[in-house]
N, C-alpha and C positions, 0 to 999 in steps of 0.2 A: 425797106428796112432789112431787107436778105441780099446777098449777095453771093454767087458759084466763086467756091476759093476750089483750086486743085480738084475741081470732081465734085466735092462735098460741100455742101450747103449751109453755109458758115452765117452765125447771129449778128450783127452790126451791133458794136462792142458798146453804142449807148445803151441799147435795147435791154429791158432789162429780161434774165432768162428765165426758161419754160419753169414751171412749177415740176420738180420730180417726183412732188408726193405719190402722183399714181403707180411709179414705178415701182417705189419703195415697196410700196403695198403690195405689189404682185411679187415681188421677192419674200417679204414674208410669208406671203399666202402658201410660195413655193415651198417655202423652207418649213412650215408648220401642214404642209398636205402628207406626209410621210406618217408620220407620227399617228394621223386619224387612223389609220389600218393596224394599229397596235392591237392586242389582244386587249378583252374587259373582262367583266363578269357572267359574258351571254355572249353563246353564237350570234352573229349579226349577218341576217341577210343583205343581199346587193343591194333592197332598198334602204335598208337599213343605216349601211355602210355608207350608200348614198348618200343619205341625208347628214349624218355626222360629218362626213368630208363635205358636201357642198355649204353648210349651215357655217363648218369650224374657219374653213378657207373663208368664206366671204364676209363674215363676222370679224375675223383677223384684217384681210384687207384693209373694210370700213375702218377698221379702226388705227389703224399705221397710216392710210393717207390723213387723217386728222392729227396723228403726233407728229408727220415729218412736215405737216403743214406748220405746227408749232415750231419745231427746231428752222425751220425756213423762216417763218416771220423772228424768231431771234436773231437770223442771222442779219434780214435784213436790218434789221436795227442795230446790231453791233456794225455793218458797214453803211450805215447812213447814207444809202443811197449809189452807192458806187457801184455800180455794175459789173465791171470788171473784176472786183475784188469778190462779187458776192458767191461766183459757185466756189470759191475756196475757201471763203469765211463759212458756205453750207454744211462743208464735207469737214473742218473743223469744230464747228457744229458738235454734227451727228457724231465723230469719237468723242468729240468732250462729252455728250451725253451717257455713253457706257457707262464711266466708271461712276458717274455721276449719278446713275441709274443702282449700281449695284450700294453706292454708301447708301444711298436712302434705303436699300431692302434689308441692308444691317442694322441700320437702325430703327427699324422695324419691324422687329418680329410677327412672325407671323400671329392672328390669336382668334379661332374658331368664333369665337362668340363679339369680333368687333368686327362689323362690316367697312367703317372709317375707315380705320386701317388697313380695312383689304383693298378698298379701293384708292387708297395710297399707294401700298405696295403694286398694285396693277398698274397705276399712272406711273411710278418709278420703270416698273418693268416694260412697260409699253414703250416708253420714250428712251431707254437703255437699248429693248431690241430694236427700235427703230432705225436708232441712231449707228448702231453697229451695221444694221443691213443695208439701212444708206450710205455708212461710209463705204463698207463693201464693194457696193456698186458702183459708186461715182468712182474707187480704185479701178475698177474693173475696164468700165467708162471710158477711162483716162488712159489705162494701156491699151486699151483697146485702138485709139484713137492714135497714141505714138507709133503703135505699131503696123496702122495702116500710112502713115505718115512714114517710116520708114520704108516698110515694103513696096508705096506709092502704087497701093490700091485703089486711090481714087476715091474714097470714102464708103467705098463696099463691104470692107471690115468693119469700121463705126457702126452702118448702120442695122447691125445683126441685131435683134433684142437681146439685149442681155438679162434680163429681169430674171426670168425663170429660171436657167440653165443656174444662176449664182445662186439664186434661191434653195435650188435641188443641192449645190456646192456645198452650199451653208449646214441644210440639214444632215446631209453626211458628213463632215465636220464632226459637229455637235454632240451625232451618236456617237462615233467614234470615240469622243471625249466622253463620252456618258457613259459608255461599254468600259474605258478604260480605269475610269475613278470605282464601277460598280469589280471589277474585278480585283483593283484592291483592297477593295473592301470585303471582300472573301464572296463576292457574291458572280454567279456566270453569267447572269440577265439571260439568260436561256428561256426561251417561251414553254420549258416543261412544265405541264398541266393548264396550259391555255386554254383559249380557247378555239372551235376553228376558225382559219382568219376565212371574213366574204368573198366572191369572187370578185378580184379584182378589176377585171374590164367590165362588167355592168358595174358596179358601182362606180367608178370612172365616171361612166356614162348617166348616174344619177345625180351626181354631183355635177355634172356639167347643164345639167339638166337645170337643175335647183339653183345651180350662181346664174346661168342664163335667163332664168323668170324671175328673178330678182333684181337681174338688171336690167332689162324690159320694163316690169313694172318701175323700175327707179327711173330708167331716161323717158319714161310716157309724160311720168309724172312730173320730171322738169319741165318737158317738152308746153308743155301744156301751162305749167305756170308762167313759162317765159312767154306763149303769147298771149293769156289772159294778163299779166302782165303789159307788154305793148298794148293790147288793145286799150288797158284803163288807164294808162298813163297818156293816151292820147286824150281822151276825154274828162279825165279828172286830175285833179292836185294831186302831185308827189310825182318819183321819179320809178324809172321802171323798176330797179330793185327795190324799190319798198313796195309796190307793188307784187313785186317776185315773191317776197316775206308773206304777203298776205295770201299769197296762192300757195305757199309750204303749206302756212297754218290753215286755210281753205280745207287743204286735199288729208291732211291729219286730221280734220272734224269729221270728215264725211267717212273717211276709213273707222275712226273710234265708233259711231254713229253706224254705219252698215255692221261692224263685228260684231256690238252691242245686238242689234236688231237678231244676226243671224244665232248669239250665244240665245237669246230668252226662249228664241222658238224651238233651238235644241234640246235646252230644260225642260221644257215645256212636253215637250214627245219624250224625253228619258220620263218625267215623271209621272205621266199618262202610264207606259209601260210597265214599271212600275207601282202603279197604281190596279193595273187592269186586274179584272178578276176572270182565271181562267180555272175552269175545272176539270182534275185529272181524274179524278175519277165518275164522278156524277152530279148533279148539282147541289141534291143533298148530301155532299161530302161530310161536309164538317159535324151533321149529327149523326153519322153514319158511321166515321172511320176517326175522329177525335174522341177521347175519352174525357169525362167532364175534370177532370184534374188538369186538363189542359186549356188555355186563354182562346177562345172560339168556338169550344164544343159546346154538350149539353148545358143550361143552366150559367154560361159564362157573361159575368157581365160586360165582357169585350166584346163587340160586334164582329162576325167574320168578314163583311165587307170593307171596312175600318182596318183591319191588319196589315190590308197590304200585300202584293203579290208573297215576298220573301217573309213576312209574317205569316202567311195560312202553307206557304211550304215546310216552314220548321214548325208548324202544328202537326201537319202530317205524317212528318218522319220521326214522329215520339216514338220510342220504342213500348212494348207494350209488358206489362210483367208476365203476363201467362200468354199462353197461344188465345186466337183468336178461333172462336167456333164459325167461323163463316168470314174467311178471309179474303178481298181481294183476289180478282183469277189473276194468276202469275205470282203469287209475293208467296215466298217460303216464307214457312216459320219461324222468328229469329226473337222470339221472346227472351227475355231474360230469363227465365226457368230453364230454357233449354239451353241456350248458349250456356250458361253459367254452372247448368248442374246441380244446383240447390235454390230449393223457393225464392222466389224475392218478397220484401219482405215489405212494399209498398208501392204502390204505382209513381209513377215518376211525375211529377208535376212540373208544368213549363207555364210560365205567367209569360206572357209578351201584351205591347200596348202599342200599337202603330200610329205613327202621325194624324189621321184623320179620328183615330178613337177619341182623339180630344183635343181643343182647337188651342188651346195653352200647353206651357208644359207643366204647369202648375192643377189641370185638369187630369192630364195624363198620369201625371205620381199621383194622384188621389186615387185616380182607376185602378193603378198597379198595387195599393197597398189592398186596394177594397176587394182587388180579383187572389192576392196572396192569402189575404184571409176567408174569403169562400174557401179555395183551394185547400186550407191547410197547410200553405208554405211551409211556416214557421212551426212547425211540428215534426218534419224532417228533423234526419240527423247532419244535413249540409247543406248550408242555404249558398249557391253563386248567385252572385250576381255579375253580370254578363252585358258590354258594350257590343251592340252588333258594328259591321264594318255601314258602309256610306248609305247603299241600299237599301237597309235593315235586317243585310244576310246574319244569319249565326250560323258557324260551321255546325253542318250536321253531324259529321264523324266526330268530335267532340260532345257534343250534348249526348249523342247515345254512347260513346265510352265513358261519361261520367253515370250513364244512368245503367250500365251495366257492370261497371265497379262498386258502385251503390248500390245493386242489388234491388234497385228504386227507390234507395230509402233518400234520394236528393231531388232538390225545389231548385229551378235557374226562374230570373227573370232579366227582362232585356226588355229597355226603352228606343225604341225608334224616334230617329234624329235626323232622319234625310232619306230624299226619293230619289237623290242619284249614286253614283258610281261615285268609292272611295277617292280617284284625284279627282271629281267634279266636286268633291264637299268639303276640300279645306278648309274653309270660310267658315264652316259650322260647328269647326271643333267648339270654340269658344261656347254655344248653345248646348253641345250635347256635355261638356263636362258640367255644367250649371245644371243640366237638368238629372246628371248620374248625380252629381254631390247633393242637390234636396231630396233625392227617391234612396240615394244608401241613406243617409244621416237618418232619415224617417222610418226608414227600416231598423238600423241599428238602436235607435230609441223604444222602436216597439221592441226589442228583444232586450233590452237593458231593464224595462218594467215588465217585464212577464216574468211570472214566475215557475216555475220548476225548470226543467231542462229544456237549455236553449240550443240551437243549431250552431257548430261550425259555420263561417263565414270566409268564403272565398272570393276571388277577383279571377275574372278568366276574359279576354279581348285579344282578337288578330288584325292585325293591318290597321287600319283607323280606328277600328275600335279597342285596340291598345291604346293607340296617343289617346282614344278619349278618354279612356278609363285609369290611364297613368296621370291625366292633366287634373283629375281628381285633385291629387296631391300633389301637386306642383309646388313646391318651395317648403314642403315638408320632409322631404324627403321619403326613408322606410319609416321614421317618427310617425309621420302621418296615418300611414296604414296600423301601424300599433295603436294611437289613437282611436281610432272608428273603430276598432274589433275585428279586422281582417285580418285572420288567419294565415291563410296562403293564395299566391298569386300566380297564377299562368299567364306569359305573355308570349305570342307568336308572331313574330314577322314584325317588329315594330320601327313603325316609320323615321327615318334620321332624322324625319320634325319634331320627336316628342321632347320637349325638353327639360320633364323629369326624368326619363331614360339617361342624358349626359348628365345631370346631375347628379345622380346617384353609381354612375361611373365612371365620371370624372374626378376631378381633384376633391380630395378630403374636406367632410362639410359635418358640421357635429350633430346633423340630424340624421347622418345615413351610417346603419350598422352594417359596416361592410361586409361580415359573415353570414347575413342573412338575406343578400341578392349574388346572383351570377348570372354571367350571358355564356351562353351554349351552343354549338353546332348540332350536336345529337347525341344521346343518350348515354354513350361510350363517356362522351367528356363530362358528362351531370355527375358520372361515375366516380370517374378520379376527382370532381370538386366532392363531394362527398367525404372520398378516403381522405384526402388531404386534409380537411375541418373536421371529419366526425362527424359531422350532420346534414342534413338535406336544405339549401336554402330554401328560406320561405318563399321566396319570392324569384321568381325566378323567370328571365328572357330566352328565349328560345327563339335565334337569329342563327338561321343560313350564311356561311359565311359569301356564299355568291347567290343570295338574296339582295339585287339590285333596289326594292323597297327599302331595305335599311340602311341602306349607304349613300340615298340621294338626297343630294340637298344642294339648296342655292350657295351653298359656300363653299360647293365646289368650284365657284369663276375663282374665288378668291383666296381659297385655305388649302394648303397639301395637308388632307385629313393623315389622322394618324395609322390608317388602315392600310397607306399608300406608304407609308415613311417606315425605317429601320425598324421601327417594331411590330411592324406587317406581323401577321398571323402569318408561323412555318406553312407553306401550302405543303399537303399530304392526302392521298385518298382515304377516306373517310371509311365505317364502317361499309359491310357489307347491306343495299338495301338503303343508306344514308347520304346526307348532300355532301359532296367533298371541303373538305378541312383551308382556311389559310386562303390565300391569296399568291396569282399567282407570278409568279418573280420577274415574268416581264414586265406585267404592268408597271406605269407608273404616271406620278402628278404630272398635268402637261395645263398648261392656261387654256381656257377657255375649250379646248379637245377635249378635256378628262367631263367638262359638263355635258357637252352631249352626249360623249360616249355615255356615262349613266344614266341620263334620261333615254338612253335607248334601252340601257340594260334593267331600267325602271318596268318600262313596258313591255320588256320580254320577260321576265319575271311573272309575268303574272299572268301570261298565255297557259290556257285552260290544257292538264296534258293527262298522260294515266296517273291513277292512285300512285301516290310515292312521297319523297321527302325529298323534294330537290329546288333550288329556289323558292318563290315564296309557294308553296308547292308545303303544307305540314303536316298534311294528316295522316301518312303514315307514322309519324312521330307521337301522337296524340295519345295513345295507348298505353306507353309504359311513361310518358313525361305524366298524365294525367294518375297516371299512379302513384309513380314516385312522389311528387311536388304536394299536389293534394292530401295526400297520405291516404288512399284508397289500397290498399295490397290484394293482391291476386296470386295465388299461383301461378307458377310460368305454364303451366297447361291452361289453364284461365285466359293469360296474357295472349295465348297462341289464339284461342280458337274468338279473341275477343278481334284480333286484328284480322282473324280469315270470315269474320262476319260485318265485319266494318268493308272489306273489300266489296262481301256478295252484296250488302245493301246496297252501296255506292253504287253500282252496278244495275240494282233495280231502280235506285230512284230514278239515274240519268235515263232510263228508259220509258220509268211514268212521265218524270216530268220535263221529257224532249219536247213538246208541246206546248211546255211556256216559253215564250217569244222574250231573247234578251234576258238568260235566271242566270248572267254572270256579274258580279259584283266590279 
């Protein structure tokens, strides 16, 4: 079927010709590997960087030899069989697809909230850049090929790869053009205020690393269908590709089946851990160093084995109103009388109810109402109520600045909803907003029938325990919270999954009083929302603007969010002590890139670092946001020595409780 022309090793003109989809594929792969080392929201290390560039490259590939597989089977069908005609009915093809590509993305707008159409607009855009880099190449291809034909190289010019080198072509190109439209636009695309970019030759090297065991494990796994395959086709009915089929689907049961098997045993040790009960101080802790005003001490009717690792550690770090006659050896005295300077004027009460305290959730809100009224909740002058994150963490540096703005005179309570780690508990948002809306409703009821003076009513949640505590009111908008009797709301670090979050900052909806929410970088900008309205919103988010937690989402394959687009936040450095302002002007929307890169910048976000406000990183923020929003006031000498005592604890507890195995949420 071959035959030596000139040197080069020419196709016999019936034959019909090689598939290019592979090439295609490495040309985009080329053309979209530049882009992965752009700057994001988080330094990324080499592994890091790695895995973005090997995941995005061969993500992209996968998916271009499957669209120019498409534009090649049309082509064949447009030339019904002729051979000779077919590589130039391909390479007509792949231009026809371009523009063809670009009318379907106009007439499709982009739209946050319909996946349909994103992955429309992706099939459009797939088969558009496809089509462009195949034709590219097959140009390429083609001179290449005249020109060793003139030169009578013998087919030693042909047979160079050209895949890559165009690919790399393409992508400088493209900036080029991208640098040039962004400097019209008044813009320099200058990486000022990036972030650092990773080292480049180890990441190189981890990304070759990650498409290499990818593609291993991919040709094992033909390998292996194609002779189980023969073997059963000699033995039984059917042909060897239906067989082949049956060994794809084989080797994906047994994959779904091993990940299955290897995810339960994971959970299974996260929520043992979790679960375990370790003592920092002695083993009669909790009637020893809890005060009965707290859910596990003296006389509680919560069990302390029942609470939960991260339920008996935010028992422990209640603050106390007065000093302690016989304290702990190492722990200064950081009571509220002293820190604050004037008496307090009640002990601080913390109701918490952990998973195992009761085997329903319907159990568990009867315990939390029956341990609020031992306690005395509802006799306070400010009742939170409080979504912990996945865990059952509650930030400590919050519960003690509200209990030192209060002077003690404030009740939190917090229902536990999960024994893993907030991105292992997705799944459970739906359970834990079911179980905050019967526990507030049933609270709010009891203080609607009580008589004389009832408590303030707050909302306070970070990270998932925001989306749980926003899912509340889900399609109520602020209406909702006005409804139930909540007051004011703190929200920190809230996941781009909540989706009363974009409701209520999104497009105009006649249940959301838009003067009474804002989102914030830090304290400086609550300021100027303030001056601007005249009043302090109720309700109020408090988002890092390079907190990678609020900006990830699966609709990053498909949507150039609006965070990315012209009305990017100005990036500028932020106060002094503060996370920096805006986003920064290199970035930008890239398919399928911009998702890993945040899923990387998800998970660095949320590496354990010093006391500060930086990513999802808030407790240095907690203190005058907890004043302001709440409506707690302090003098700024108050303010001061409230934040330089929130340091020293931080400081003690990481050192009681470096001893509990795995106390990161």
């Amino acid at each position: 079927m071959r035959r030596q022309l000139s040197g080069r090793t020419r196709r016999d003109p019936g034959a019909p010709p090689p598939s290019r989809a592979p090439d295609v594929g490495l040309v985009v792969a080329a053309a979209t590997a530049p882009g992965t080392f752009a700057p994001s929201l988080s330094a990324r290390s080499a592994v890091d960087q790695g895995l973005v560039t090997g995941l995005t490259t061969g993500l992209h590939y996968l998916l271009s030899v499957g669209a120019q597989e498409v534009l090649e089977g049309t082509a064949r069908f447009l030339t019904a069989g002729t051979a000779s005609r077919s590589v130039v009915r391909t390479l007509a093809v792949d231009a026809a697809a371009v523009p063809l590509g670009l009318a379907a993305l106009r007439l499709l707008p982009p739209r946050a909230d319909d996946p349909v159409r994103g992955l429309l607009r992706q099939a459009a855009w797939r088969l558009g850049a496809t089509g462009l880099n195949g034709a590219v190449l097959g140009a390429a291809q083609r001179g290449a090929e005249a020109l060793d034909d003139r030169l009578r190289f013998g087919g030693r010019l042909a047979a160079v790869p050209l895949a890559v080198p165009v690919g790399l072509g393409v992508a400088y190109v493209l900036d080029r053009v991208r640098a040039g439209r962004e400097a019209d636009a008044g813009g320099d695309g200058s990486a000022d205020g990036a972030t650092p970019a990773a080292p480049r030759l180890g990441s190189v090297g981890v990304a070759v690393g990650v498409v290499g065991g990818l593609a291993a494990v991919a040709y094992g796994e033909h390998a292996l269908a194609g002779l189980a395959a023969r073997r059963l086709a000699a033995v039984l009915p059917g042909s060897v590709p239906f067989w082949r089929l049956v060994g794809h689907a084989g080797a994906l049961a047994a994959l779904e089946a091993g990940a299955a098997w290897v995810w339960q045993r994971a959970m299974r040790k996260i929520e043992a851990t979790t679960s375990a009960e370790v003592a920092v101080f002695e083993a009669d802790e909790a009637q020893r160093w809890v005060p009965p005003t707290v859910s596990g001490g003296p006389g509680s009717l919560v069990s302390w084995d029942g609470m939960g690792r991260d339920g008996r550690l935010h028992a422990l770090a209640v603050v106390r109103a007065r000093p302690l006659a016989d304290p702990p050896p190492g722990v200064p005295d950081l009571s509220i009388e002293t820190v604050m300077g004037e008496p307090a004027r009640a002990e601080p009460v913390q109701v918490y109810v952990g998973l195992d305290n009761g085997a329903t959730p319907r159990e568990r809100v009867e315990l939390a109402l029956a341990e609020l009224e031992r306690t005395g909740a509802l006799d306070r002058s400010l009742l939170v109520l409080v979504s912990p994150t996945g865990t059952g963490y509650v930030n400590y540096v919050a519960t003690a600045a509200l209990q030192y703005l209060a002077l003690g005179d404030v009740a939190t309570v917090a229902l536990q909803y999960s024994k893993r780690p907030s991105p292992l508990s997705l799944g459970m948002v739906r359970g834990a907003r079911e179980q905050n809306r019967m526990l507030w409703l049933r609270v709010l009821r009891e203080l609607r029938d009580r008589p004389g003076p009832r408590p303030r009513v707050a909302v306070f949640g970070e990270s998932l325990g925001a989306h749980t505590s926003q899912d509340v009111f889900l399609h109520w908008g602020t209406l909702g919270l006005d409804a139930m009797g909540i007051d004011r709301a703190l929200w920190i670090g809230t996941p781009h999954g909540s989706g009363w979050m974009r409701q209520v900052t999104g497009s105009d909806r006649l249940d959301v009083e838009r003067d009474a929410v804002a989102v914030v970088n830090d304290s400086a900008q609550l300021a100027d929302v303030v001056a601007a309205r005249g009043s302090t919103p109720r309700f109020v988010l408090l988002s890092h603007d390079n907190d990678g937690v609020t900006k990830f989402g699966p609709d990053l394959l498909w949507y150039p969010p609006d965070w990315l687009g012209p009305s990017r936040p100005r990036h500028e450095p932020g106060p002094a002590g503060s996370s920096p302002r805006g986003i920064p002007p290199a970035m930008r929307w890239r398919p399928v890139t911009s998702f890993f890169q945040g899923l990387i910048d998800m998970k660095n976000a949320q590496v354990a670092g010093p006391f500060g406000a930086f990513q999802h990183d808030y407790r240095a923020d907690l203190p005058r946001f907890l004043s302001e929003v709440i409506g707690l006031p302090a003098t700024p000498e108050q303010l001061t020595r409230i934040e330089e005592t929130l340091r020293v604890r931080e400081s003690v507890r990481e050192k009681l409780f470096a001893v509990v195995p795995g106390a990161v949420d």
